[in-house]
C-alpha positions in Angstrom: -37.8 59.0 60.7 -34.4 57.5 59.3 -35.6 53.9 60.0 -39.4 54.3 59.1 -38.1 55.8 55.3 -35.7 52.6 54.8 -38.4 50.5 56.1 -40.6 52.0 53.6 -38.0 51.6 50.5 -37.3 47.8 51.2 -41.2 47.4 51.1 -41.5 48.9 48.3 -38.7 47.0 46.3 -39.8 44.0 47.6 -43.6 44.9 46.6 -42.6 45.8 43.1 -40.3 42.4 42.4 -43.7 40.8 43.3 -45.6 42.9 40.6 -43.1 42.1 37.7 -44.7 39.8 35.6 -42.9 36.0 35.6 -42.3 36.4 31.4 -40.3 39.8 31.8 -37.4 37.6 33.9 -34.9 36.7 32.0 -32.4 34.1 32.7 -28.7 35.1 31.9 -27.2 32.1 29.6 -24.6 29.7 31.1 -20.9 30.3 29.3 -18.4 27.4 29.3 -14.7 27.7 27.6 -11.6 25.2 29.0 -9.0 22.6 27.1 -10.5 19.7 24.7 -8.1 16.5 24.0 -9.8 13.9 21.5 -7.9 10.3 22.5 -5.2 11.8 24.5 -4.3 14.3 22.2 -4.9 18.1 21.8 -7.8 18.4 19.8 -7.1 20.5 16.3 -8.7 24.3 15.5 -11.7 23.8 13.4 -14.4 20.8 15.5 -17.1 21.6 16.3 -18.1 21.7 20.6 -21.5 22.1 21.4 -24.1 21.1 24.5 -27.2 19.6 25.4 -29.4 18.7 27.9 -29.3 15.5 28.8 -32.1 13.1 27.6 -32.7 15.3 24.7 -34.7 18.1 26.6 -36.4 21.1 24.0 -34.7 24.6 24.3 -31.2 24.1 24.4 -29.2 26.7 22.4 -25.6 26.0 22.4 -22.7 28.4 20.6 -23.4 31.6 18.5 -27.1 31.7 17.4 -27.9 28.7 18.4 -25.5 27.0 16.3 -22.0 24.7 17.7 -19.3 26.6 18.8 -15.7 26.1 16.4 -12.4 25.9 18.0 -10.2 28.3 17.1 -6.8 26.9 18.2 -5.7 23.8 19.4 -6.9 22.0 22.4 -9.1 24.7 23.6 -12.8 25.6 23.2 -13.9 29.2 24.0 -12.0 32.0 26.0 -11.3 32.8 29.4 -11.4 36.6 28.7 -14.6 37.7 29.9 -15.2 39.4 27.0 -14.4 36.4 25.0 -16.4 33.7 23.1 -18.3 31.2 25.2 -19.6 27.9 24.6 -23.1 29.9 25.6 -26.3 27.4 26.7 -29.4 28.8 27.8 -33.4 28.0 26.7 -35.9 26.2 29.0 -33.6 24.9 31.6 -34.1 25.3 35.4 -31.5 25.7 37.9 -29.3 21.5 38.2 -30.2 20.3 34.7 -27.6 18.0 33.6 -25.6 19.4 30.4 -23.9 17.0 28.2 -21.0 17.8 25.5 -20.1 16.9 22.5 -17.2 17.2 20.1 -17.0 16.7 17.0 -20.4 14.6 17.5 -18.4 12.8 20.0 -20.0 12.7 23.6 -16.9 14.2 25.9 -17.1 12.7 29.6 -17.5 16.0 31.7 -21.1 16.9 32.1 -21.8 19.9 34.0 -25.4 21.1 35.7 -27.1 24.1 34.8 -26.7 27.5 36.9 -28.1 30.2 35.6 -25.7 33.3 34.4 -22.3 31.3 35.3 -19.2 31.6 33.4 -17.2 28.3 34.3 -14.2 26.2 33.0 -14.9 23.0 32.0 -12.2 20.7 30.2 -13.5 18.3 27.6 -11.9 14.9 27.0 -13.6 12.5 24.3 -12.6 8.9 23.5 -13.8 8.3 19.7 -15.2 5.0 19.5 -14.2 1.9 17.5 -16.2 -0.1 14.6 -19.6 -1.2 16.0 -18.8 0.2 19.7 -21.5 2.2 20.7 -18.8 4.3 23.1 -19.7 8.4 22.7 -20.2 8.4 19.3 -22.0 9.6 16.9 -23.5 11.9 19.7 -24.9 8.9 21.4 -26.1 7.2 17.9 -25.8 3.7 19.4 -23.2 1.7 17.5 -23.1 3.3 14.3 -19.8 2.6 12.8 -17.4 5.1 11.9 -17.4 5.7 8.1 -16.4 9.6 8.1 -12.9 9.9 7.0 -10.5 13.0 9.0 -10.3 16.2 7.7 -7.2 17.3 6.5 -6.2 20.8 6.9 -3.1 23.1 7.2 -0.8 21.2 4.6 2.6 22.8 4.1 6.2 22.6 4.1 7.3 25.5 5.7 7.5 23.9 9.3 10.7 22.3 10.9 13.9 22.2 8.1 11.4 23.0 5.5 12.6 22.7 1.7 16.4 21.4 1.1 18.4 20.5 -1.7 17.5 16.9 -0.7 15.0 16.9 1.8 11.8 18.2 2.4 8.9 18.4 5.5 5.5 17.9 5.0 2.8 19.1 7.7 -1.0 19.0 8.2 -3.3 18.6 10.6 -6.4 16.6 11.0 -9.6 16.7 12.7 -9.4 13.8 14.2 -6.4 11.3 15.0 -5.0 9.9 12.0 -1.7 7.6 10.2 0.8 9.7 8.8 1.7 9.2 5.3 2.7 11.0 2.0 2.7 10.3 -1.5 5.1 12.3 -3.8 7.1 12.0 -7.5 8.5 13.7 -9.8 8.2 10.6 -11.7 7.6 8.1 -11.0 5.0 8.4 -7.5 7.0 7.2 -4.5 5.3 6.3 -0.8 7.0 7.6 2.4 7.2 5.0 5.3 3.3 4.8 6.9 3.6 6.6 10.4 0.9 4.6 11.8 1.3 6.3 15.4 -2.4 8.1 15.3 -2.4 12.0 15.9 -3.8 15.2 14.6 -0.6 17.1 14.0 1.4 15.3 11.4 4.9 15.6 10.0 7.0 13.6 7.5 10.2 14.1 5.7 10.7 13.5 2.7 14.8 12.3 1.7 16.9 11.4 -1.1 15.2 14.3 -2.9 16.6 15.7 -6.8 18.2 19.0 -6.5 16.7 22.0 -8.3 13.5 19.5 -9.2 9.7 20.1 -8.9 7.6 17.4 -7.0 4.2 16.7 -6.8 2.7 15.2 -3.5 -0.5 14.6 -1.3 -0.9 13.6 2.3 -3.0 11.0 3.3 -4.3 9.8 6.9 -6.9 7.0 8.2 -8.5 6.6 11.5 -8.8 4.0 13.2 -11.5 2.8 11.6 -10.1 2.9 8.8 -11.6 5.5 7.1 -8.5 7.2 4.9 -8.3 11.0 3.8 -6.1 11.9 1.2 -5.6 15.9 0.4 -5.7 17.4 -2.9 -2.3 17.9 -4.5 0.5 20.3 -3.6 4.0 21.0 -5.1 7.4 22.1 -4.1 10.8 22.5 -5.9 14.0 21.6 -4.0 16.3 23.5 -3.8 19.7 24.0 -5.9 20.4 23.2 -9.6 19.3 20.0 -11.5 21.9 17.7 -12.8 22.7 18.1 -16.4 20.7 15.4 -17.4 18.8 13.8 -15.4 16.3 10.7 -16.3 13.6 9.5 -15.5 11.1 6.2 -16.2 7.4 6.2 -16.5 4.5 4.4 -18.2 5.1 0.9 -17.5 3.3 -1.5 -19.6 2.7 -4.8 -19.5 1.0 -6.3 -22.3 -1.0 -8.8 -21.9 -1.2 -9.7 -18.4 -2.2 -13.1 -18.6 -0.1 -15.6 -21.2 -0.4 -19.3 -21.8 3.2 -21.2 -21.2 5.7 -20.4 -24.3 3.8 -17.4 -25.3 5.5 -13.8 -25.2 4.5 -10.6 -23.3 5.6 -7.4 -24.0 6.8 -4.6 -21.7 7.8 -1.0 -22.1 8.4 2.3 -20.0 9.1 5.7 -21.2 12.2 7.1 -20.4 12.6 11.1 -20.2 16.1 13.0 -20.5 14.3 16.6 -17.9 18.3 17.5 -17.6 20.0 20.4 -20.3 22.6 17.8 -21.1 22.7 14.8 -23.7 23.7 11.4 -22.1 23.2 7.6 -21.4 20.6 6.0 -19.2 20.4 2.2 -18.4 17.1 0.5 -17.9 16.9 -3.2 -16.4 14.1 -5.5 -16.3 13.9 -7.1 -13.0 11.6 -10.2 -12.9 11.1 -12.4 -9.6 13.8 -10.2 -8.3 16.3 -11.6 -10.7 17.8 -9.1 -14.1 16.2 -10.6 -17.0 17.7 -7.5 -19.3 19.4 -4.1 -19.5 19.2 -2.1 -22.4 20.9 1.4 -23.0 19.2 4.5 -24.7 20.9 7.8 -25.4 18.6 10.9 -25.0 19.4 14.4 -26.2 18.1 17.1 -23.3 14.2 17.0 -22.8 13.7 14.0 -25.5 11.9 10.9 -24.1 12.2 7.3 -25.7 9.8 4.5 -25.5 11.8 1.1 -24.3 11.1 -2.4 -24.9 11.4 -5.6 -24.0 9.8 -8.9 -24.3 9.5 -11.9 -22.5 8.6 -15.8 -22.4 8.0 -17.9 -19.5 8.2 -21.8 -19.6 6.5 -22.0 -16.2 2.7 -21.3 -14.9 2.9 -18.6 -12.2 3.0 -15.3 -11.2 5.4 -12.9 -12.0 6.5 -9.8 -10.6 7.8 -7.2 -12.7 10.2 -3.8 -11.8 11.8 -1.8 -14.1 13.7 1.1 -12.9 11.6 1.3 -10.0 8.3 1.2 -11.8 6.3 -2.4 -10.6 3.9 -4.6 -12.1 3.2 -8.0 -12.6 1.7 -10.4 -15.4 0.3 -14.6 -15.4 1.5 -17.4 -17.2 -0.8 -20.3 -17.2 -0.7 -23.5 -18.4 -2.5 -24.1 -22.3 -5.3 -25.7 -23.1 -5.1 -29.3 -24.4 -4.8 -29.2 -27.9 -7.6 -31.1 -29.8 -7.3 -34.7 -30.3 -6.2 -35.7 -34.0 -9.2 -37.3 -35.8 -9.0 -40.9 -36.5 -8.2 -41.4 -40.5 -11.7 -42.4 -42.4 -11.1 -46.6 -43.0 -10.2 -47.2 -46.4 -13.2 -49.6 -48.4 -12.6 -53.2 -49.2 -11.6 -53.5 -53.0 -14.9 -54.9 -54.1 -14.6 -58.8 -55.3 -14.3 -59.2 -59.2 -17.0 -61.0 -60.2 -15.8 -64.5 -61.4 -17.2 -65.3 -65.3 -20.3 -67.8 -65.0 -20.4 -69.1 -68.6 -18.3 -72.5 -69.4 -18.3 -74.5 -66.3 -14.7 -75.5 -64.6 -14.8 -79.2 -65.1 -15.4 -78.8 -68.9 -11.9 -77.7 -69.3 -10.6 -80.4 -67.0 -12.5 -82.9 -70.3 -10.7 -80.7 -72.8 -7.4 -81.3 -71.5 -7.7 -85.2 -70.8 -8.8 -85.4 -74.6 -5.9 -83.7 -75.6 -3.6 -85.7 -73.7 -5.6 -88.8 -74.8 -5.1 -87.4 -78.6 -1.6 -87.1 -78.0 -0.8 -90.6 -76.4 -3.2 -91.9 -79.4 -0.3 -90.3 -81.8 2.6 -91.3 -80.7 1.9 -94.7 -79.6 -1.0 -96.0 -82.2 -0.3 -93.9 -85.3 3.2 -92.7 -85.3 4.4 -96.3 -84.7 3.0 -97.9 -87.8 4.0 -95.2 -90.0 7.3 -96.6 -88.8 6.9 -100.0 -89.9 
């Protein structure tokens, strides 16, 4: 009796699976979590991991609602806690489709076939692809060159030695791996050695820091594709007291920045007493490297001066210009050829006086003979018999 009731249980069971309709069997999503390194390194909290089916197959829902999952800390994507978030897939897929992932619109080289209802680990590794190097980017765009700068996130200066009297440490964090750089002043803006080691996890100290003085700074990184971030600006104050008087130059101006040989070019900065104490400050023009001048200017605490200085160049080139730190540069070129001096207008030809046409030239050579006749006549004719 026993066996004919079980007999009759399993038949029905296996007579009512047949009778459920196909569209009221659901299929249990696939749920992946594991480690994710982009270019050897741990990938940052914040990308983006999601999946498809290869060859573009319809259906695919990957993450919450449909949308890419987001790591929450570095190098790793999802949970292993059962209860955790999943990189969840499911839609019209049958049992061995190929998955492919992606992160950070990066194709990562673990596939993984579908199974329906599975929870497995799978670690994702990506190699980002260079300029015009079709690789995994661009989530298989072909080519496409990179032109998406990093993300920067997570900028502050609370990590290793954090804030000194002299010193301080910058971090961040990009999405994707990145230079190292920072750009900070208090005046005037100052560059830190470029780290150009690529990674997502960046740190740079800053030395030879002001005591008791605010800076202003920004952190920069590029790819390597050469696409550069730079983050908006931050500021910290060292720590201890500020000097009594302590100066600094800014506004450098070189005016103009092009000259002909023997002209003059004038160039100024402004000098700022920020200390609580009167005093002295020197500030030397460097051109080419070499002093060219020093002048001296006596602040009172706060006040800021205008200096000056001007300069002529006998030579055509380029010139480099620092003052106090401050750089720039101006030309000197050669003049243009002065106009030729006109040729003086030729003076006229005194115009010919006119000799007198009237009594003819030989008529005076008969006037004189006939006074010299005359004369002869006289003294040898007349005067002589008067004599006798």
């Amino acid at each position: 009796m026993q066996v004919k009731k079980a007999i009759f249980i399993a038949t029905a069971v296996v007579l009512g699976l047949c009778a459920t309709p196909v569209y009221a069997q659901v299929d249990l999503p696939h749920a992946f979590y594991g480690s994710v390194e982009i270019d050897g390194e741990e990938a940052p909290a914040g990308i983006k991991v999601e999946a498809r089916e290869a060859g573009g197959g319809d259906g695919v829902a990957t993450g919450i609602d449909g949308n890419p999952l987001t790591t929450t800390q570095v190098g790793f994507y999802g949970s292993a806690d059962p209860l955790g978030v999943k990189l969840t897939v499911q839609g019209t897929l049958v049992n061995g489709d190929i998955i492919e992932f992606y992160v950070d619109g990066n194709r990562a080289e673990e596939p993984a076939s579908w199974s329906t209802g599975a929870i497995q680990r799978l670690d994702l590794t990506v190699i980002t692809p260079a300029d015009g190097d079709g690789g995994n980017g661009g989530g298989g765009g072909g080519g496409v060159a990179d032109t998406t700068p990093p993300l920067i996130m997570d900028v502050l200066t609370t990590c290793h030695e954090g804030i000194t009297e002299t010193t301080a440490d910058i971090c961040w964090r990009t999405s994707e791996l990145g230079t190292s750089q920072v750009e900070y002043w208090a005046s005037p803006a100052k560059l830190s050695e470029l780290n150009e080691t690529l990674a997502t996890s960046h740190h740079v100290q800053l030395t030879g820091l002001t005591p008791g003085t605010t800076y202003t700074y920004k952190t920069m990184s590029e790819d390597r594709s050469g696409n550069l971030a730079v983050s908006a600006e931050f500021t910290f104050t060292t720590l201890g007291t500020a000097p009594a008087n302590a100066f600094t130059c800014s506004d450098l101006a070189i005016s103009p920045s092009e000259v002909d040989i023997g002209k003059s070019v004038a160039i100024s900065v402004q000098v700022t007493n920020t200390g609580s104490a009167a005093g002295s400050y020197e500030v030397i023009l460097t051109i080419n490297g070499e002093v060219e001048s020093t002048k001296s200017v006596y602040l009172t605490a706060t006040e800021s001066k205008s200096v000056s200085f001007t300069v002529t160049k006998d030579e055509a080139a380029s010139y480099s210009v620092d003052v106090n730190g401050l750089t720039g540069s101006f030309t000197v070129k050669e003049g243009a050829a002065p106009a030729p001096t006109p040729a003086p207008a030729p003076t006229p030809a005194p115009t010919p006086t006119p000799t007198p046409t009237g009594f003819p030239w030989w008529g005076w050579v008969v006037i004189a003979a006939a006074v010299v006749a005359g004369l002869l006549v006289y003294f040898l004719v007349i005067r002589r018999r008067r004599a006798y």
